[in-house]
N, C-alpha and C positions, 0 to 999 in steps of 0.2 A: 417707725414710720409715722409721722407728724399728720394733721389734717388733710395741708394740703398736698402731701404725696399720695397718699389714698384715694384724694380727687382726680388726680390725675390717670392712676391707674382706673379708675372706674369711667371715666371720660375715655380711656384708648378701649376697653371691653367693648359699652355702648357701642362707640363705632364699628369697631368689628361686624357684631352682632346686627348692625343695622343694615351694613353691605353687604354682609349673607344673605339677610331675610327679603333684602330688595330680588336681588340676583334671585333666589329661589323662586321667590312670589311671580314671576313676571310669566308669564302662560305663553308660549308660543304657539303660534295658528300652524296646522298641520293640514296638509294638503294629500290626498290620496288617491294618486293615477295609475295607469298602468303603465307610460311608458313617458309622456312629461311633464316637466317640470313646472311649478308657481312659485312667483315669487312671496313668502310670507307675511303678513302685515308687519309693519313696525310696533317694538317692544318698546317702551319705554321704561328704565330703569330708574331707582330712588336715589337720588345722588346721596354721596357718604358723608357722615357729620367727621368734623374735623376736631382730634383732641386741641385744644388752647388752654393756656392759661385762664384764670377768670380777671388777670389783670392787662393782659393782652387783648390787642385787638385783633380781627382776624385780617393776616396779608391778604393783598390783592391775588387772585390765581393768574396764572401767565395765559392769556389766550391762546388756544388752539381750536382747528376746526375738527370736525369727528373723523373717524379711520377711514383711510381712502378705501374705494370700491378693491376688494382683490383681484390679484389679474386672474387667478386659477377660479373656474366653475366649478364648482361641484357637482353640480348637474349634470354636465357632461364630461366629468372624470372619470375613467374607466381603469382602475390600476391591474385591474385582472384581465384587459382585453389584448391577449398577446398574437391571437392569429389573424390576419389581414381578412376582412369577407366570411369568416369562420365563425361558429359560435364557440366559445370554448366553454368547458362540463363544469357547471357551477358558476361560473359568470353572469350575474342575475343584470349587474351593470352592462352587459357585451348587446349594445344595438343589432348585432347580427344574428340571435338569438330569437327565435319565435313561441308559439304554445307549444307548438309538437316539441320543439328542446325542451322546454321547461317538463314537462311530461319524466324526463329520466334525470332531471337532477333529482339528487339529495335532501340539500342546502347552499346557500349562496358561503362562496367563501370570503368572500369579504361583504358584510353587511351594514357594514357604515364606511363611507368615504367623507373626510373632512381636512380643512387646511391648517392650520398652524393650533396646534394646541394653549399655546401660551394666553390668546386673548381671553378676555372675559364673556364673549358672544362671539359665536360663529356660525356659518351656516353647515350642517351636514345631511347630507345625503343620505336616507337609510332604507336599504334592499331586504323585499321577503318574498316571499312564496305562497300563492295560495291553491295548497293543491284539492280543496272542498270543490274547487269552479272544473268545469267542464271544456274544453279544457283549462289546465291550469295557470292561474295569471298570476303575473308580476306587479308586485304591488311597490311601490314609488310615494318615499315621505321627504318631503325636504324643510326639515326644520331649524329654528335658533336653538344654535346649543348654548347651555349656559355653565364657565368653566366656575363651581364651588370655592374655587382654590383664593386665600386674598389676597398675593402675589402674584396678579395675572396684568394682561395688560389691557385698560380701557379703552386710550385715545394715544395714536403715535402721529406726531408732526412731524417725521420724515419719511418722506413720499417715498425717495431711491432704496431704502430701506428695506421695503416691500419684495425687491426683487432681481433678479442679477440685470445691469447694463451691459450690454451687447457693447463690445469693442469695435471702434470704427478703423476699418483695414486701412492701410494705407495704401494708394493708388497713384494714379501721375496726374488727378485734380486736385485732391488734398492734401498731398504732400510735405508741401512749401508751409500749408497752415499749421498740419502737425509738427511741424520741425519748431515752430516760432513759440509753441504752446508745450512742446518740451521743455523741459532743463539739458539737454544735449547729454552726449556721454562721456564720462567717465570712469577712471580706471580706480579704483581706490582698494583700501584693503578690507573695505564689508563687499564689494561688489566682486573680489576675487575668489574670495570665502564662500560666495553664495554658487559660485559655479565649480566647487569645488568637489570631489567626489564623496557622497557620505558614507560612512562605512554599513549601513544597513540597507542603500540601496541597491537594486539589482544589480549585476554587472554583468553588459552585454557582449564583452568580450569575450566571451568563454560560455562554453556549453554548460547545464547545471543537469541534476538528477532529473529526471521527468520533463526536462522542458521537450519542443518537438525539431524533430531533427528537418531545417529547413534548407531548401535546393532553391537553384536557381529561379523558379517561378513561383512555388507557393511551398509545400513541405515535403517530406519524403514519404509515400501511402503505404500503410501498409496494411491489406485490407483483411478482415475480423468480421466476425461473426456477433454481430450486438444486440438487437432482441428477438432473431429467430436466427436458424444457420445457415442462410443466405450469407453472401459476401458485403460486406460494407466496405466501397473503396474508397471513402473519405476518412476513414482511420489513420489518426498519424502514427509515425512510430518515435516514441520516447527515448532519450538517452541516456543510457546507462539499463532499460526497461529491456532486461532478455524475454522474449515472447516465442511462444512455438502456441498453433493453432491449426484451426480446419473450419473449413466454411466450403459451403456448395453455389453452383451457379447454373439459374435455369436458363440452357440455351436453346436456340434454334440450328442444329448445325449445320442447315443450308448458308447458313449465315457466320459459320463461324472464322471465315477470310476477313469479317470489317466488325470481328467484335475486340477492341485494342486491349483487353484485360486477360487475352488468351495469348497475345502477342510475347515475346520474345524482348522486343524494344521497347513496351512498356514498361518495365523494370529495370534495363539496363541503362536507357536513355537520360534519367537525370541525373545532375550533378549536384552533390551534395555540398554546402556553403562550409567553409573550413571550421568557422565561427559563425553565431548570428549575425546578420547583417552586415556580412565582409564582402568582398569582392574576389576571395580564393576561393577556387569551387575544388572539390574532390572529385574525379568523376570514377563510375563505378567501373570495376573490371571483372568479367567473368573469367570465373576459373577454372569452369570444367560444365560439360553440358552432357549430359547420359541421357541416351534417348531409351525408350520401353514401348516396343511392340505391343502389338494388339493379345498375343501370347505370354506377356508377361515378360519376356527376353531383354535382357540390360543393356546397352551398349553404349560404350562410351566415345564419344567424339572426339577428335584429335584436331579438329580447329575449332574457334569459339566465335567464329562470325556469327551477327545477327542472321537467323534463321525466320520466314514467314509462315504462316499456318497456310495449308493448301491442301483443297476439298476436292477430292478424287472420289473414283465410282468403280468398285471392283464387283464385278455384277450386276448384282440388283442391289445391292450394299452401296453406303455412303460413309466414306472413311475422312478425317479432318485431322491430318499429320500436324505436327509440329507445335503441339499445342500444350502451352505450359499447367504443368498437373503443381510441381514443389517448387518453392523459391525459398534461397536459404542467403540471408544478406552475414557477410561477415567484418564489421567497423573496427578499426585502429583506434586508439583513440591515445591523447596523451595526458599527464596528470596534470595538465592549467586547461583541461576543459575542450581541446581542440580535438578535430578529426580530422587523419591522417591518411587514412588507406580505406576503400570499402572493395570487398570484392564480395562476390555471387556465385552462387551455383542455381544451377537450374537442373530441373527433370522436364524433358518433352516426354511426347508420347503421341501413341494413333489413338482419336476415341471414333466410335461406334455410336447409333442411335441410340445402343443398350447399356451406355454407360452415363446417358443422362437423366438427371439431372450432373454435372460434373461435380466432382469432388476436387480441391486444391487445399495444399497445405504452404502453409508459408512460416519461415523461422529467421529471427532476430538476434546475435546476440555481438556483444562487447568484448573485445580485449584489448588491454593494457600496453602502451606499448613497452619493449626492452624489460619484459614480465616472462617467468617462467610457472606454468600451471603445477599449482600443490599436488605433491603426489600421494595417492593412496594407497591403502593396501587393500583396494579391493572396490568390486563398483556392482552391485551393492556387497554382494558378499566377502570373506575375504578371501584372501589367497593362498594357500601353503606356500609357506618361504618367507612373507614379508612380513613384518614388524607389526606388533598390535599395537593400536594406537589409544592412549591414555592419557588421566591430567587430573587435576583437582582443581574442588572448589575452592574458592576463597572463602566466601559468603555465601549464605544463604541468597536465591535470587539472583547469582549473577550467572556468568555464562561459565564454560569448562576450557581452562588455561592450559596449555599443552605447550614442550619445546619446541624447537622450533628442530631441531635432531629428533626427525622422528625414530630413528635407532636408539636413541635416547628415552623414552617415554615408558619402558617399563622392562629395566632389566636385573639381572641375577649378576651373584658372584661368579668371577671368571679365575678358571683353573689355570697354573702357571705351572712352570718348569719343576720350581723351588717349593713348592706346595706350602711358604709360607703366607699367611693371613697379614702378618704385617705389610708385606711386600708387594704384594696383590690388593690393600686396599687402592681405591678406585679405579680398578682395573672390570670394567661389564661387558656383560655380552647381554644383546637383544634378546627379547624372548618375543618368539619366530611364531607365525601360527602354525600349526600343525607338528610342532615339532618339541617331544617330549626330551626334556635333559636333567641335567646332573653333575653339578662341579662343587667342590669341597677345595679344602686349604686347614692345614695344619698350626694349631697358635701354642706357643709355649708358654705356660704360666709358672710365674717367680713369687718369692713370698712379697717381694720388695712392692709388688702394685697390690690397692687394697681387690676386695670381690667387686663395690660396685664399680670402681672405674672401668672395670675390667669387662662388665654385664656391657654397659654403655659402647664400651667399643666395640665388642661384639654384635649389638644389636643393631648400630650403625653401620657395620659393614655387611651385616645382611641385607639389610633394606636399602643401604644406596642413597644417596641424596636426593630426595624430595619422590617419594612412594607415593603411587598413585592413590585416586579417592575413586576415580573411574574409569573404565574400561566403555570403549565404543564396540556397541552392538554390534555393525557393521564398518566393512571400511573405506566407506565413504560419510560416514554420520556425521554430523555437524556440531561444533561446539555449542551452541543457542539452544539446540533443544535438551536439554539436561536432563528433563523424565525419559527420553530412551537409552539414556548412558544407562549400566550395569554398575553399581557400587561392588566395590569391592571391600568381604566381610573377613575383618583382620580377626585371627583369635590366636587366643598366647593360650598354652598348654604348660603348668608347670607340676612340680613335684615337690610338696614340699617337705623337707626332714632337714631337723635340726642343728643346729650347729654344720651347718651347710653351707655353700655358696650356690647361688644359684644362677646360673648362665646357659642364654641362647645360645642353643647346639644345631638348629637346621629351622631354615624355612620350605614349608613347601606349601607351592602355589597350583592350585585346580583350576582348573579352566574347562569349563561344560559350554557344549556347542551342539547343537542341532543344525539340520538341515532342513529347509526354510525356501517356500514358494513352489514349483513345479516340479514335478517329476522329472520332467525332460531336464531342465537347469538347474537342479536345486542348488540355494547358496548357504554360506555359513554363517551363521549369526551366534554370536555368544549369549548364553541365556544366567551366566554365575559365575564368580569368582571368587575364591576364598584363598586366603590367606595365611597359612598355620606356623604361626613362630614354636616352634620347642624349643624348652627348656630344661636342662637336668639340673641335678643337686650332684656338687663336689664337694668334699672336705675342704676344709682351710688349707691352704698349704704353707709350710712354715718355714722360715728365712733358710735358703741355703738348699732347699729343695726345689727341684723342678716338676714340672707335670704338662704333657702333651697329648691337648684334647684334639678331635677334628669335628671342624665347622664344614658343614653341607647347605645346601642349596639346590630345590628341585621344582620341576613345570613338569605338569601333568595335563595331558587333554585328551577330555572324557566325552565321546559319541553320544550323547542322550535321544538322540532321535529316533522317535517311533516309528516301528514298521509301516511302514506306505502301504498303504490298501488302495488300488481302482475304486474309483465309484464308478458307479453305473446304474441310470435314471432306469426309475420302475418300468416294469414291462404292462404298457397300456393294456388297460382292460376293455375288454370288446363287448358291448353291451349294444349287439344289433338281435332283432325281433325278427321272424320270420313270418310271414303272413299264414293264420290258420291252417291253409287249405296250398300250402304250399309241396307237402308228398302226394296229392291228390294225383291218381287213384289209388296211388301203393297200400297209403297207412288211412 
């Protein structure tokens, strides 16, 4: 680098260095109120040396006038004041806030408010607390801030710039002017593009996961319990979102003829929109209405007209019939998103003054249309007879893969006629819960095939195509949760002596199961599974000789579950005192 490149870079430093020290140097006047605001004196800044040539003269600079006034105050910017007439907790900025508030804030959560960062001076606003004063006061600075950065901005020449222009409506005075001060319309191929659908935007034709399920006036309610267990009946209900809940409602039940959330019609009454913002409505249908005495007594109703709640007087008692205790909504739904069918059940009932506050439950849920429900082998437990249900992993971390034959998913060699093994490959039979068995098949060995092909096909035909990796606890377990699958623990047993062959002669599979949850219902959950391949040792057999081994296969299920003991909570201890002179005059 020559002289004068060196001059040059120490001419662009200098300057730098000079526009810092200005900007830093420059002292803003601080004003300290409790509640308003001063305008601060004016800064005055070093203007910045400009790198040039030493053979260059310096250009003219372009005139401009200094930064218009901004439209936003700071002063009275309030970004934390979100309740109308309210003080809100921490809003040091919230005009409606007094000493006694300030008394139980914390800290202010926002303690500086200011406008655009980018300039090189700005005004901001900055909120504190002084809680030493008596009571405790808000303290108000409004100072010039100064941005350090040297990429910032000094002086802007355009004004519009500042801030959005408000679009002037068109009306039936300005009309004629707007039309003249258009370009008019056309159809071209960027203007058909632009109104085109884009693939990441929403699409309103069709219902999505969680959006809210909307009716004819506003959405469908479905009211929940949100931060205490009162009813909240501004809850939407979400689709595809199955909900079941309880929530309570404090009534007056002299008044429970003109209370509409115990009504009947308030839940059957709206019609659900096919799609968002369509013009198909679904309306609901009830499908069954069971009414329940004051006794607890069920009965079911054989017509499903809208019923009214009616406050009768049986003595001195005040009874309030017809008054919805459950609501249970049932949605169709199809797979582009639309809704088909919704039907209702409902539970009435008489309440009593002794059953309030009331209690209600209300239940949501989805189904597919032209869908038939996955069946289980048990809910939660299993069942004697039906199929255990199994899969493996792929990967570490993924979910548990299962046929879709659930008779398929974890079975044994099946006994035939002919009791041959060759003949009877891929021929299974399910392995049942509760149900121990026992099939074999007879294989004849020739010199002509070597030992291991031999191993291989026999090993194959005990385990069956694609042997599980796990066994469901329960049968209704879910593929997702993969730590409560039961892994199933394979072990090979062999024997080995020399000049031998060595070939799987029987599997046998244990299956240990306990009983699990109440006494009154107890269910069946598997708690192990193991796997036992055996193997023996044959001689070589040598061309022209035969030999005929038999292959087994066995399921075994083993009761593990410990004796059931009652419990029964300690026998209270009485630890009452008799007053001294309580035998008095006996003792």
């Amino acid at each position: 680098m020559g002289p004068r490149g060196l001059l040059h870079l120490l001419l662009v430093l200098l300057d730098c260095w000079a526009s810092v020290s200005a900007q830093a140097g420059a002292t803003p006047v601080v004003t300290m109120e409790d509640l308003n605001s001063t305008e601060p004196a004016p800064t005055t800044l070093r203007p910045a040396l400009s790198p040039r040539p030493p053979e260059t003269s310096r250009a003219p600079r372009p005139s401009s006038g200094p930064r218009p006034t901004p439209v936003t105050d700071v002063a009275a910017l309030c970004v934390c004041d979100l309740s109308p007439e309210k003080c809100d907790v921490n809003c040091c900025c919230d005009p409606d806030c007094s000493s006694t508030d300030f008394s139980i804030f914390s800290a202010c959560s926002i303690p500086v408010v200011m406008g655009d960062s980018q300039f090189c001076s700005q005004k901001a606003a900055i909120y504190s607390l002084n809680f030493t004063a008596d009571p405790p006061q808000r303290i108000f600075k409004l100072v010039e801030q100064i941005n350090p950065s040297i990429f910032c901005i000094h002086i802007t020449n355009y004004k519009p710039a500042l801030s959005f222009i408000n679009p002037e409506v068109p009306d039936e005075n300005n009309f004629d002017k707007l039309m003249k001060t258009s370009d008019g319309f056309s159809l071209n191929a960027e203007s058909d593009a632009s109104f085109t659908d884009k693939p990441d935007a929403p699409n309103s034709a069709k219902y999505e996961y969680g959006v809210c399920l909307q009716t004819s006036d506003s959405f469908l309610r479905f009211p929940s319990p949100l931060t205490s267990s009162l009813c909240s009946d501004n809850n939407p209900a979400a689709f595809l979102v199955n909900q079941a809940v309880k929530c309570t409602r404090s009534i007056s039940l002299e008044q429970c003829e003109e209370i509409e959330t115990l009504s009947m019609a308030y839940y059957s009454s709206p019609k659900i929109l096919r799609v968002p913002n369509s013009g198909t409505k679904v309306p609901i249908t009830v499908q069954s209405i069971v009414f329940r005495s004051l006794n607890k007594t069920l009965t079911r109703l054989e017509y499903t007209d809208v019923l009214r709640q009616v406050l009768v007087e049986t003595g001195q008692v005040q009874v309030c019939t017809n008054v919805v205790l459950e609501v249970k909504y049932s949605l169709t739904y199809t797979d582009a998103g639309e809704v088909v069918q919704a039907d209702l059940s409902l539970l009435l009932g008489a309440v009593s003054s002794a059953m309030v506050p009331l209690q209600q439950k209300f239940e949501i849920y989805f189904i597919q249309q032209n869908t038939k429900p996955v069946p289980l082998s048990g809910n939660p437990g299993y069942v004697v007879g039906l199929p255990l249900a199994a899969g493996f992993q792929p990967q570490k971390g993924s979910g548990i893969i299962q046929s879709t034959n659930r008779y398929g998913q974890l079975t044994i060699l099946r006994s035939t006629t002919e009791q041959d093994c060759l003949a009877a490959e891929g021929i299974r039979t399910p392995v049942l819960f509760g149900y121990s068995m026992q099939s074999g098949c007879k294989l004849r060995l020739t010199g002509a095939v070597t030992c291991r092909l031999v191993a291989q096909k026999v090993k194959s035909l005990l385990k069956g195509q694609g042997f599980p990796d796990y066994v469901a606890p329960f049968g209704n377990s879910r593929a997702q949760d993969v730590l409560d699958w039961v892994p199933v623990h394979f072990i090979t047993q062999t024997s080995h002596v020399k000049d031998s062959c060595q070939l799987p002669v029987a599997l046998a599979i244990e299956v240990k199961w306990t009983k699990y949850g109440s006494l009154l219902n107890p269910q069946a959950k598997i708690v192990n599974v193991t796997a036992n391949l055996i193997s023996s040792s044959f001689p070589e057999t040598s061309s022209g000789n035969e030999r005929t081994i038999l292959i087994s296969t066995a399921v075994t299920f083993v009761d593990v579950s410990a004796p059931a003991e009652a419990g029964f909570r300690a026998r209270p201890a009485i630890n009452a005192r008799l007053p001294f002179n309580f035998f008095f005059p006996f003792v």
